[in-house]
Chimera marker file (.cmm) of the C-alpha trace (Angstrom):
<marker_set name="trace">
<marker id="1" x="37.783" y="83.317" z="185.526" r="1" g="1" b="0" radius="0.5"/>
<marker id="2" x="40.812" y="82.236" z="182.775" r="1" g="1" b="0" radius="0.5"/>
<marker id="3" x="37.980" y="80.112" z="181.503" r="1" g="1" b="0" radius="0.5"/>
<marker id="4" x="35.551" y="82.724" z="180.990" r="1" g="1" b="0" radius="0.5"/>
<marker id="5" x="38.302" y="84.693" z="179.429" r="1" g="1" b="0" radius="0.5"/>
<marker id="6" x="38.869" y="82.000" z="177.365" r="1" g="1" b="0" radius="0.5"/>
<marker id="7" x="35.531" y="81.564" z="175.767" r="1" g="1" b="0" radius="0.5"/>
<marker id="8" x="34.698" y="85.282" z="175.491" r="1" g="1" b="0" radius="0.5"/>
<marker id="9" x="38.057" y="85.707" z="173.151" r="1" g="1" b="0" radius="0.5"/>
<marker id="10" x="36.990" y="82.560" z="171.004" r="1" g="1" b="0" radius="0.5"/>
<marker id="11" x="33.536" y="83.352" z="171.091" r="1" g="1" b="0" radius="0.5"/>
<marker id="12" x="34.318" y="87.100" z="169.829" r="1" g="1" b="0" radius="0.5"/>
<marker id="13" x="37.162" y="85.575" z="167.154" r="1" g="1" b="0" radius="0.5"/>
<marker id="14" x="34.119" y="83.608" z="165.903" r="1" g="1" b="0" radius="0.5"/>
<marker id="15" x="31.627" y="86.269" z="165.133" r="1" g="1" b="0" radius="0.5"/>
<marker id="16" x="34.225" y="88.159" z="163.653" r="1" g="1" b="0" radius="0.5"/>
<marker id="17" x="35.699" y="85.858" z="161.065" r="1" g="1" b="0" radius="0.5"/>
<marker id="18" x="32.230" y="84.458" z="160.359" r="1" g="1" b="0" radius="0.5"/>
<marker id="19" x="31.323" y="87.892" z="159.050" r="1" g="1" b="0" radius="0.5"/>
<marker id="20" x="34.490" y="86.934" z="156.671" r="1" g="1" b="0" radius="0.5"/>
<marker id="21" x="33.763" y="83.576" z="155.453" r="1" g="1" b="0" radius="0.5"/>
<marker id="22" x="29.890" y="84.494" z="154.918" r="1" g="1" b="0" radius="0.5"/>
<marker id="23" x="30.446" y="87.382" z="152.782" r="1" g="1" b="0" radius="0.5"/>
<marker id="24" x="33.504" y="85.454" z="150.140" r="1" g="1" b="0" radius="0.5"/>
<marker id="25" x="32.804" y="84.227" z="147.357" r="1" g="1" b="0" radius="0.5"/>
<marker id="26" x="36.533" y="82.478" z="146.576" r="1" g="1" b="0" radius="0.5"/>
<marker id="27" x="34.769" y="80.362" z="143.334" r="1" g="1" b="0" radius="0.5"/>
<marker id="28" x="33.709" y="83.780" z="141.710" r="1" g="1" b="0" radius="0.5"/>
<marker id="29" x="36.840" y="85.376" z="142.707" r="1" g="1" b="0" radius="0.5"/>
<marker id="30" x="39.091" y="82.239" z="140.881" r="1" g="1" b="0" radius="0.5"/>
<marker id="31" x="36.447" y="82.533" z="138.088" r="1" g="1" b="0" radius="0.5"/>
<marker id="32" x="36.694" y="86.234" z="137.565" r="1" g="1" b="0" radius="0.5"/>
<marker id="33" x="40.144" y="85.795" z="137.423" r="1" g="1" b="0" radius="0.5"/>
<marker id="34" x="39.826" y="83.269" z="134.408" r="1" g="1" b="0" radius="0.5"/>
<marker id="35" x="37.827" y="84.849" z="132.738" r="1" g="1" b="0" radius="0.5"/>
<marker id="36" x="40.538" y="87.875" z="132.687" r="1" g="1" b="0" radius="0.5"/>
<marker id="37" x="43.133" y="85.762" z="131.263" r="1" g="1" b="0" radius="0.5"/>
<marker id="38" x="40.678" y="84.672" z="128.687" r="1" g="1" b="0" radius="0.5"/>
<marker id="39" x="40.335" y="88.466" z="127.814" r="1" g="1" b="0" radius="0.5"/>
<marker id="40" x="44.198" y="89.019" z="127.547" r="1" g="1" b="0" radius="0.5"/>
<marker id="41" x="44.970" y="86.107" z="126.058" r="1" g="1" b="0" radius="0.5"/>
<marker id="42" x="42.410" y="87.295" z="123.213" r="1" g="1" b="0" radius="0.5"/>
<marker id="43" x="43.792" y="90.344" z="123.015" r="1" g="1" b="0" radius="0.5"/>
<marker id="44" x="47.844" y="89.268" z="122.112" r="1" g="1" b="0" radius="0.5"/>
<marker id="45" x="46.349" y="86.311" z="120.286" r="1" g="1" b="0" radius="0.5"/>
<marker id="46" x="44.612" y="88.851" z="117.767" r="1" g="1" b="0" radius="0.5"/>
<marker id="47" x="41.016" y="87.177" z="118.365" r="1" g="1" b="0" radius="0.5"/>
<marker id="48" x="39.229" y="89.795" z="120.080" r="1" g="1" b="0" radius="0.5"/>
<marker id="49" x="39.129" y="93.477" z="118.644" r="1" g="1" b="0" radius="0.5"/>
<marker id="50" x="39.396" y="96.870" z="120.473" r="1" g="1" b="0" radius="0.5"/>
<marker id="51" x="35.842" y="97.484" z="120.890" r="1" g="1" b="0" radius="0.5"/>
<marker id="52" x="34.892" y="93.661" z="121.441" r="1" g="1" b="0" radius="0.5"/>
<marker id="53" x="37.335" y="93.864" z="124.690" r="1" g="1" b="0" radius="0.5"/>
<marker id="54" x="36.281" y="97.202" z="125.523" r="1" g="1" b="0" radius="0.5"/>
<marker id="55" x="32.802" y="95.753" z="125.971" r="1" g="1" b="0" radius="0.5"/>
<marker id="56" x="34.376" y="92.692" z="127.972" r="1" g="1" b="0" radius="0.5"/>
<marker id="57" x="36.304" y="94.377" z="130.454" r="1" g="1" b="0" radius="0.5"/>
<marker id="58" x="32.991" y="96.577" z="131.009" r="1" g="1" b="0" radius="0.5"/>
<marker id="59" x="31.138" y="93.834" z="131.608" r="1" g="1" b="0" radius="0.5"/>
<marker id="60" x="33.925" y="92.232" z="134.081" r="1" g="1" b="0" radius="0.5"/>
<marker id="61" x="33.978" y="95.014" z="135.852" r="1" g="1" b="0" radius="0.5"/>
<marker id="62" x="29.471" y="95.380" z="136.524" r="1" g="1" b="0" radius="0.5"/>
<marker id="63" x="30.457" y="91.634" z="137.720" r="1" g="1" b="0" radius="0.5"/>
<marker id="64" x="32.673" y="93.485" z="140.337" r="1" g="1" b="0" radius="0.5"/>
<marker id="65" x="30.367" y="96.128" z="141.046" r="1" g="1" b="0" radius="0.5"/>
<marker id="66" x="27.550" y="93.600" z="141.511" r="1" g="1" b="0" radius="0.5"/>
<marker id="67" x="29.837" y="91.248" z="143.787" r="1" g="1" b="0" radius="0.5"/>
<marker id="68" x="30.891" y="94.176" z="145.986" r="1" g="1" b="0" radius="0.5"/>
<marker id="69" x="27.079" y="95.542" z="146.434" r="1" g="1" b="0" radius="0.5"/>
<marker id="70" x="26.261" y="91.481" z="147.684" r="1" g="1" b="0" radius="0.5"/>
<marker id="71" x="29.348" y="91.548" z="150.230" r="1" g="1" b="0" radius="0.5"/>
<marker id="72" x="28.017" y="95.010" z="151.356" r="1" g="1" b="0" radius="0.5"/>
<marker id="73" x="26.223" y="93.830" z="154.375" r="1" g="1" b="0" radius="0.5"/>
<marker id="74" x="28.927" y="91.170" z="155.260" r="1" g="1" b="0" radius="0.5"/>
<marker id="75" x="26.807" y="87.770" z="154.176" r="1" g="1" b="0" radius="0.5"/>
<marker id="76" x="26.156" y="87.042" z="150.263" r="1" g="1" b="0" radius="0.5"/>
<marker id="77" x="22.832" y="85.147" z="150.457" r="1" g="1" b="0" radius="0.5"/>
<marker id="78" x="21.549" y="82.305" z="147.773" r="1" g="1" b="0" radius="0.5"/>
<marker id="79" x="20.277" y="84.621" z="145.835" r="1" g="1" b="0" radius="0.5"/>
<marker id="80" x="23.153" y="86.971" z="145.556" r="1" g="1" b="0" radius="0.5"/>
<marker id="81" x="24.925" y="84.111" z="145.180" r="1" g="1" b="0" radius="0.5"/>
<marker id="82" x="22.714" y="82.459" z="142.404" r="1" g="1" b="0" radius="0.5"/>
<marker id="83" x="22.754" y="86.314" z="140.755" r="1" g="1" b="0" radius="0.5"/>
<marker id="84" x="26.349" y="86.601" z="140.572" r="1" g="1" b="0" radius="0.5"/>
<marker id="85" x="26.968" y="83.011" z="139.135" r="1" g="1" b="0" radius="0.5"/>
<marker id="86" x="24.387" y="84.087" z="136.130" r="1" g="1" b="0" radius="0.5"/>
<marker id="87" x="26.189" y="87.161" z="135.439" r="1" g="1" b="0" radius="0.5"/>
<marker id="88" x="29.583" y="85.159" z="135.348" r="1" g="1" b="0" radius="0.5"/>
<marker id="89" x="28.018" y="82.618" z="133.097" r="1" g="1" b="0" radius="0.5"/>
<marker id="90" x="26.546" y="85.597" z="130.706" r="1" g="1" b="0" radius="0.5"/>
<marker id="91" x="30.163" y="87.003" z="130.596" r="1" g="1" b="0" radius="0.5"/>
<marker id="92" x="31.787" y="84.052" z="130.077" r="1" g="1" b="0" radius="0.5"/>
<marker id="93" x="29.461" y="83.211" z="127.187" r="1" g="1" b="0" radius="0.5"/>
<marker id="94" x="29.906" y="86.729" z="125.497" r="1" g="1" b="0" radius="0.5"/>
<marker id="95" x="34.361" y="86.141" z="125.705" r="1" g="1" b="0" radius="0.5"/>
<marker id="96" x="33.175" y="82.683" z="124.355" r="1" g="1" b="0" radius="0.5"/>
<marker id="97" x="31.476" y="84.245" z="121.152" r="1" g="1" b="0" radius="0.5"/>
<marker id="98" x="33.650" y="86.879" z="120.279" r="1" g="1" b="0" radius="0.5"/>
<marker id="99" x="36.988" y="85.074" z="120.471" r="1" g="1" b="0" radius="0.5"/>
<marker id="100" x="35.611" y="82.239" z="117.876" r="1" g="1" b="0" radius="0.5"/>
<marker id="101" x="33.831" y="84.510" z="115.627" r="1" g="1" b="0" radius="0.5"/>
<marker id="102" x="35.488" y="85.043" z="112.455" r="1" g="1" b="0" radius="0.5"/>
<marker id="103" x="35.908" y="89.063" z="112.160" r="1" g="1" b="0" radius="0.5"/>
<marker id="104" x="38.888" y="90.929" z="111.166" r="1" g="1" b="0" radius="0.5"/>
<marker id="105" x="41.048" y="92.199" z="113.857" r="1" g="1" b="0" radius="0.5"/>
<marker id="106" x="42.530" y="95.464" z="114.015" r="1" g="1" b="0" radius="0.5"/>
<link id1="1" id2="2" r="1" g="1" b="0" radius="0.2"/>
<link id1="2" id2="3" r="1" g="1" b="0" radius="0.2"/>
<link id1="3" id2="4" r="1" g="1" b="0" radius="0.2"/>
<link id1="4" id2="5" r="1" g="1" b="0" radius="0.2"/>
<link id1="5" id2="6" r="1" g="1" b="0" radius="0.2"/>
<link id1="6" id2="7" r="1" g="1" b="0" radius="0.2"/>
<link id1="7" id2="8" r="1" g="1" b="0" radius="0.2"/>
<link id1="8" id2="9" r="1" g="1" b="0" radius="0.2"/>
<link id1="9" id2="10" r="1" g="1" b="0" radius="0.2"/>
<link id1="10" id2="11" r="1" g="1" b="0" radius="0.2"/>
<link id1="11" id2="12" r="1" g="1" b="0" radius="0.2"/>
<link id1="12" id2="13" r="1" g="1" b="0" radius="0.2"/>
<link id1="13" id2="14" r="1" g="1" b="0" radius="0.2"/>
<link id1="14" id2="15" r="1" g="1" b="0" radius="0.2"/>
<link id1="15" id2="16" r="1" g="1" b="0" radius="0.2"/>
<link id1="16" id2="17" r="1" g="1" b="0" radius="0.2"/>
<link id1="17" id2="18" r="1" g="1" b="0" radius="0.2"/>
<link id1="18" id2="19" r="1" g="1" b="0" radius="0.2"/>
<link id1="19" id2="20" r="1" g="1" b="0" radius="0.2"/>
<link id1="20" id2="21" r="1" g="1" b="0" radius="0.2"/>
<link id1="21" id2="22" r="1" g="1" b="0" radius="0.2"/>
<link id1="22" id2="23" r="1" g="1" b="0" radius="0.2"/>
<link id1="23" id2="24" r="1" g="1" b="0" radius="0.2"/>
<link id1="24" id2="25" r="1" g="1" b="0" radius="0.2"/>
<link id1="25" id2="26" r="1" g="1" b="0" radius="0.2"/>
<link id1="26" id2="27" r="1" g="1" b="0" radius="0.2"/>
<link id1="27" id2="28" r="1" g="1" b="0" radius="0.2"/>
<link id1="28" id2="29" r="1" g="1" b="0" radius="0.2"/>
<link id1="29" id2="30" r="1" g="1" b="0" radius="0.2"/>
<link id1="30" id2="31" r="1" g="1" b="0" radius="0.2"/>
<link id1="31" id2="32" r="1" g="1" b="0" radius="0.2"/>
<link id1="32" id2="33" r="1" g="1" b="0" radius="0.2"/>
<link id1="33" id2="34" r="1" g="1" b="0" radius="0.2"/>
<link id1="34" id2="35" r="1" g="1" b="0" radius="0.2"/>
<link id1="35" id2="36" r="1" g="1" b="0" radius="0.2"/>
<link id1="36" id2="37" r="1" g="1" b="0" radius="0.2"/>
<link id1="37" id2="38" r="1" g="1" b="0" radius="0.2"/>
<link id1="38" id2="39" r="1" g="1" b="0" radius="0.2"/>
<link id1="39" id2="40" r="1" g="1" b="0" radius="0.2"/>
<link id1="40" id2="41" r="1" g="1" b="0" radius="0.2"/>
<link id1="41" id2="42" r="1" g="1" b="0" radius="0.2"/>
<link id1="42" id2="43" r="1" g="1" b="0" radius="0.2"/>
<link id1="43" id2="44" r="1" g="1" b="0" radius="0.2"/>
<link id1="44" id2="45" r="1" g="1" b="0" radius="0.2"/>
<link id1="45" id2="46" r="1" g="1" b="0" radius="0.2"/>
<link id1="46" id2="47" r="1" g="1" b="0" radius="0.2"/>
<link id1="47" id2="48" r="1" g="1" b="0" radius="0.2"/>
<link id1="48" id2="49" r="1" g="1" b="0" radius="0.2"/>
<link id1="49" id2="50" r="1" g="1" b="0" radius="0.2"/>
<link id1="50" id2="51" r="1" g="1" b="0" radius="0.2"/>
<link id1="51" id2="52" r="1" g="1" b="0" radius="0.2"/>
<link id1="52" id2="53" r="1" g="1" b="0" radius="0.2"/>
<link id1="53" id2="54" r="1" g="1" b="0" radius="0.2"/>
<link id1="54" id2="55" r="1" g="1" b="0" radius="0.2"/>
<link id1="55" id2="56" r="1" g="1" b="0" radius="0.2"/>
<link id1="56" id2="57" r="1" g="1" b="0" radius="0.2"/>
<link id1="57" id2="58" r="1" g="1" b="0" radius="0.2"/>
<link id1="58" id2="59" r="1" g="1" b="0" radius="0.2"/>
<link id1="59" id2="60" r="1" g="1" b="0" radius="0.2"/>
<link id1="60" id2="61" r="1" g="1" b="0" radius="0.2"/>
<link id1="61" id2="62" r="1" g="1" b="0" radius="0.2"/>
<link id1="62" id2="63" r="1" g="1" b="0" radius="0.2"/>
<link id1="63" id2="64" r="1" g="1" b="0" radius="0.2"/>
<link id1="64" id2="65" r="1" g="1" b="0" radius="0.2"/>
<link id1="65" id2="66" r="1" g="1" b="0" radius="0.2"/>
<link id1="66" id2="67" r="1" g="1" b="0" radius="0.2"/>
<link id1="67" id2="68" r="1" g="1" b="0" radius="0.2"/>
<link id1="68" id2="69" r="1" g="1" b="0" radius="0.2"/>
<link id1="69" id2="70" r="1" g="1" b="0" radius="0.2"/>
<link id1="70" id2="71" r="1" g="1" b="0" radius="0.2"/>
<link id1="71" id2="72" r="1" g="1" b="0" radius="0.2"/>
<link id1="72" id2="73" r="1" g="1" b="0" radius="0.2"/>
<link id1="73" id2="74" r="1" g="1" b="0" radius="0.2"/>
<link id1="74" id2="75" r="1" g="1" b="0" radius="0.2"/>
<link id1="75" id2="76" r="1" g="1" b="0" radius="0.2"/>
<link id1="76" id2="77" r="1" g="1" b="0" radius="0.2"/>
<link id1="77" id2="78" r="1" g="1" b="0" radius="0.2"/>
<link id1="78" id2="79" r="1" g="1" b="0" radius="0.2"/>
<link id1="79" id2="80" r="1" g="1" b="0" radius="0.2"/>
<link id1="80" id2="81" r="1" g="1" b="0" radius="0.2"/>
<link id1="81" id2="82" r="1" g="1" b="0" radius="0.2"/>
<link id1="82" id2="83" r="1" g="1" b="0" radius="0.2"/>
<link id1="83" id2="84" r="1" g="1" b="0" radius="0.2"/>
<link id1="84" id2="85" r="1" g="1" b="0" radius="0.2"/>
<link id1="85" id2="86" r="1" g="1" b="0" radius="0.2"/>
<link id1="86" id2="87" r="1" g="1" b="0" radius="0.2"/>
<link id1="87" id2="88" r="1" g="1" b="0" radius="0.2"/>
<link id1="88" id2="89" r="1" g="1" b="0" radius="0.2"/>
<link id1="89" id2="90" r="1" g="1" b="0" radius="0.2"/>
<link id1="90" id2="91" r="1" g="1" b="0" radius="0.2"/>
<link id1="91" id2="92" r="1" g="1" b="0" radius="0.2"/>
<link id1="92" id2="93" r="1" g="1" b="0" radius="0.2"/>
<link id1="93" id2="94" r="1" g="1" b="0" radius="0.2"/>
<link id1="94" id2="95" r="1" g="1" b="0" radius="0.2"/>
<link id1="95" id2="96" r="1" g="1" b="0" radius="0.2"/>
<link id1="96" id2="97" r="1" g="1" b="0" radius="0.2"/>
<link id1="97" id2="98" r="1" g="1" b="0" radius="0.2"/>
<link id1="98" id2="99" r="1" g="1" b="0" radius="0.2"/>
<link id1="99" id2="100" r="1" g="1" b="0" radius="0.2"/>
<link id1="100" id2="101" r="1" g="1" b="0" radius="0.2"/>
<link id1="101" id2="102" r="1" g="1" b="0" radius="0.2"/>
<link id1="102" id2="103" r="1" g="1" b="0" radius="0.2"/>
<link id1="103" id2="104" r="1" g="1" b="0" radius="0.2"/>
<link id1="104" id2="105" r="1" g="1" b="0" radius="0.2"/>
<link id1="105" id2="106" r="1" g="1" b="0" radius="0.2"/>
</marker_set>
Protein backbone atom coordinates (compact mmCIF):
# COMPACT_ATOMS: atom_id res chain seq x y z
CA UNK A 1 0.00 0.00 0.00
CA UNK A 2 3.11 2.62 1.16
CA UNK A 3 4.34 1.61 -2.25
CA UNK A 4 1.43 2.56 -4.16
CA UNK A 5 1.41 5.71 -2.17
CA UNK A 6 4.70 6.15 -3.10
CA UNK A 7 4.44 6.10 -6.82
CA UNK A 8 1.10 7.96 -7.04
CA UNK A 9 2.91 11.13 -5.15
CA UNK A 10 6.00 10.87 -7.61
CA UNK A 11 4.01 10.08 -10.43
CA UNK A 12 1.64 13.26 -9.71
CA UNK A 13 5.03 15.53 -8.75
CA UNK A 14 6.03 14.51 -12.31
CA UNK A 15 3.16 15.67 -14.39
CA UNK A 16 3.12 18.67 -12.50
CA UNK A 17 6.61 20.02 -12.83
CA UNK A 18 6.77 18.73 -16.40
CA UNK A 19 4.05 21.23 -17.22
CA UNK A 20 6.97 23.66 -15.75
CA UNK A 21 10.00 22.67 -17.51
CA UNK A 22 7.99 22.29 -20.97
CA UNK A 23 6.60 25.65 -21.00
CA UNK A 24 10.39 27.76 -19.91
CA UNK A 25 12.25 29.11 -22.02
CA UNK A 26 15.42 30.06 -19.45
CA UNK A 27 17.80 30.96 -22.85
CA UNK A 28 15.16 33.66 -23.96
CA UNK A 29 14.60 34.71 -20.51
CA UNK A 30 18.79 35.29 -19.94
CA UNK A 31 18.65 36.79 -23.49
CA UNK A 32 15.83 39.18 -22.89
CA UNK A 33 17.54 40.20 -20.04
CA UNK A 34 20.72 41.19 -22.15
CA UNK A 35 19.30 42.67 -24.40
CA UNK A 36 17.78 45.16 -21.56
CA UNK A 37 21.09 46.05 -20.34
CA UNK A 38 22.09 46.73 -23.85
CA UNK A 39 19.11 49.26 -23.92
CA UNK A 40 20.19 51.02 -20.60
CA UNK A 41 23.51 50.96 -21.12
CA UNK A 42 22.66 52.99 -24.47
CA UNK A 43 20.69 55.16 -22.85
CA UNK A 44 23.46 56.66 -19.94
CA UNK A 45 26.10 56.10 -22.59
CA UNK A 46 24.30 58.83 -24.85
CA UNK A 47 24.13 56.32 -27.97
CA UNK A 48 20.59 55.71 -28.27
CA UNK A 49 18.01 58.71 -28.41
CA UNK A 50 14.55 59.08 -26.75
CA UNK A 51 12.54 57.90 -29.54
CA UNK A 52 15.19 55.19 -30.75
CA UNK A 53 14.66 53.52 -27.07
CA UNK A 54 11.13 54.23 -27.04
CA UNK A 55 10.88 51.99 -30.09
CA UNK A 56 13.26 49.35 -28.30
CA UNK A 57 11.60 48.87 -25.19
CA UNK A 58 8.29 48.47 -27.43
CA UNK A 59 9.68 45.98 -29.22
CA UNK A 60 11.10 44.12 -25.91
CA UNK A 61 8.09 44.16 -24.57
CA UNK A 62 5.84 42.33 -28.10
CA UNK A 63 8.89 39.78 -27.32
CA UNK A 64 7.14 39.39 -23.86
CA UNK A 65 3.78 39.42 -25.09
CA UNK A 66 4.67 36.83 -27.74
CA UNK A 67 6.62 34.57 -25.09
CA UNK A 68 3.69 34.67 -22.65
CA UNK A 69 0.94 33.77 -25.52
CA UNK A 70 3.57 30.43 -26.33
CA UNK A 71 3.67 29.45 -22.44
CA UNK A 72 -0.18 29.90 -22.49
CA UNK A 73 -1.03 26.31 -22.83
CA UNK A 74 1.87 25.13 -20.52
CA UNK A 75 4.37 23.55 -23.44
CA UNK A 76 6.26 26.07 -25.96
CA UNK A 77 6.54 23.85 -29.07
CA UNK A 78 9.50 24.10 -31.92
CA UNK A 79 7.83 26.41 -33.54
CA UNK A 80 7.03 28.78 -30.78
CA UNK A 81 10.25 28.19 -29.90
CA UNK A 82 11.89 28.82 -33.39
CA UNK A 83 9.31 32.12 -33.48
CA UNK A 84 10.48 33.59 -30.40
CA UNK A 85 14.29 33.09 -31.14
CA UNK A 86 13.59 35.18 -34.60
CA UNK A 87 11.95 37.90 -32.85
CA UNK A 88 14.94 38.06 -30.28
CA UNK A 89 17.37 38.03 -33.12
CA UNK A 90 15.24 40.97 -35.01
CA UNK A 91 15.46 42.96 -31.69
CA UNK A 92 18.75 42.39 -31.02
CA UNK A 93 19.71 43.49 -34.53
CA UNK A 94 17.58 46.78 -34.35
CA UNK A 95 19.66 47.78 -30.48
CA UNK A 96 22.65 46.69 -32.73
CA UNK A 97 21.95 49.47 -35.44
CA UNK A 98 20.88 52.23 -33.51
CA UNK A 99 23.57 52.25 -30.83
CA UNK A 100 26.46 52.40 -33.72
CA UNK A 101 24.76 54.76 -35.93
CA UNK A 102 26.16 58.10 -35.89
CA UNK A 103 23.05 60.53 -34.98
CA UNK A 104 22.98 63.25 -32.55
CA UNK A 105 21.67 62.48 -29.20
CA UNK A 106 19.42 64.51 -27.29
Amino acid sequence: MKNILKKTAIITLMSLFSGQLLAGTPVLNERQDNQETRIKQGVKSGELTKKETRKLVKGQAKLQKMENRAKADGIVTKKERAKLQHKANKESAKIYKNKHDRQNRQ
